[in-house]
C-alpha positions as CSV (number, residue, x, y, z in Angstrom):
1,X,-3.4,-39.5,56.5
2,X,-7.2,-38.9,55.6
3,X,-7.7,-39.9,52.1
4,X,-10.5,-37.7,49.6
5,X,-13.0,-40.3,50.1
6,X,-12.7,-40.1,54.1
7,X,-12.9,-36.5,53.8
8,X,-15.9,-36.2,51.9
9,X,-17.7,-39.0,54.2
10,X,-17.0,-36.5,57.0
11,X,-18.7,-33.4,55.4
12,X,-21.4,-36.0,54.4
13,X,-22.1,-37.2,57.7
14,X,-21.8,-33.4,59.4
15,X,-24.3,-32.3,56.6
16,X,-26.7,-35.0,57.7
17,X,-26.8,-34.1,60.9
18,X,-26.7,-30.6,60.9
19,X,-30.0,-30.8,58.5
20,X,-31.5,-33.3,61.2
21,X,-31.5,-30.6,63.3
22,X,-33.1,-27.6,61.2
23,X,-36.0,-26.5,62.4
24,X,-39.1,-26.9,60.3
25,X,-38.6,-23.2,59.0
26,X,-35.2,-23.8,58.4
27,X,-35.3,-26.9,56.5
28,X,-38.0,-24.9,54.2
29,X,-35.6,-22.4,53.2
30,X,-33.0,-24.8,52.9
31,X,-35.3,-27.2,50.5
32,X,-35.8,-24.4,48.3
33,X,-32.5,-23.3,48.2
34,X,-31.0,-27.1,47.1
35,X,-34.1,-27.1,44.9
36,X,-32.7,-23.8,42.6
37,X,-29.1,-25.1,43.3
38,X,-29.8,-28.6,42.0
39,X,-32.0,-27.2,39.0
40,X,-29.5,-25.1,37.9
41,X,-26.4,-27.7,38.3
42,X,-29.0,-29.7,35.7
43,X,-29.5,-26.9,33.3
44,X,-25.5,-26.2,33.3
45,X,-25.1,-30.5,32.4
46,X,-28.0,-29.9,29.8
47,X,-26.7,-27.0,27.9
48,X,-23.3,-28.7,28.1
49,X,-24.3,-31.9,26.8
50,X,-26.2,-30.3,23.8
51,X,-23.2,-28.5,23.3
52,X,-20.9,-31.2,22.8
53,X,-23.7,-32.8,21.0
54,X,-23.9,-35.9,23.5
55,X,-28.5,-34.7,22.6
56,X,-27.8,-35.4,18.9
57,X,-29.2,-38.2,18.5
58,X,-32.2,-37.9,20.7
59,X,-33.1,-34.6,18.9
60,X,-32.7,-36.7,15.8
61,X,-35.0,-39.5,16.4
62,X,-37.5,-37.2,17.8
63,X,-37.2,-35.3,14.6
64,X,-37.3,-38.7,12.7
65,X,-41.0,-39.9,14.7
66,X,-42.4,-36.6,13.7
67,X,-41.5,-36.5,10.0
68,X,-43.3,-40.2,10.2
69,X,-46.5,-38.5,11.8
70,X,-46.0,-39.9,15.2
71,X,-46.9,-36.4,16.9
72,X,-49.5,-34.5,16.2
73,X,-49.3,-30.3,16.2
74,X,-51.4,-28.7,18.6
């Protein structure tokens, strides 16, 4: 029996090599697709992170350095 990890080797390896053999227009429109696929996996972990308030405390010292004068307004 094929465990998860076997599994997701295989479509790992069979996505390699079906991208090794894109053609240069092909792998174009594929970069750009991954591009807005990957950008918005990352916005969905942001907003979700600064939900659950995992940002807090970056937001806070960034808030801290600027009451101290360490940015300037533009």
């Amino acid at each position: 029996m094929l465990g998860k990890e076997n599994i997701e080797m295989s479509t790992v390896q069979e996505i390699k090599k079906a991208l090794s053999n894109l053609k240069p227009q092909e792998m174009a429109a594929f970069r750009a697709w991954f591009d807005e696929l990957d950008a918005a996996m990352w916005d969905t972990q942001f907003e979700e992170d600064a939900k659950s308030g995992k940002l807090d405390i970056v937001a806070d010292s960034a808030i801290a350095d600027y009451k101290k004068g360490k940015f300037k307004q533009l």
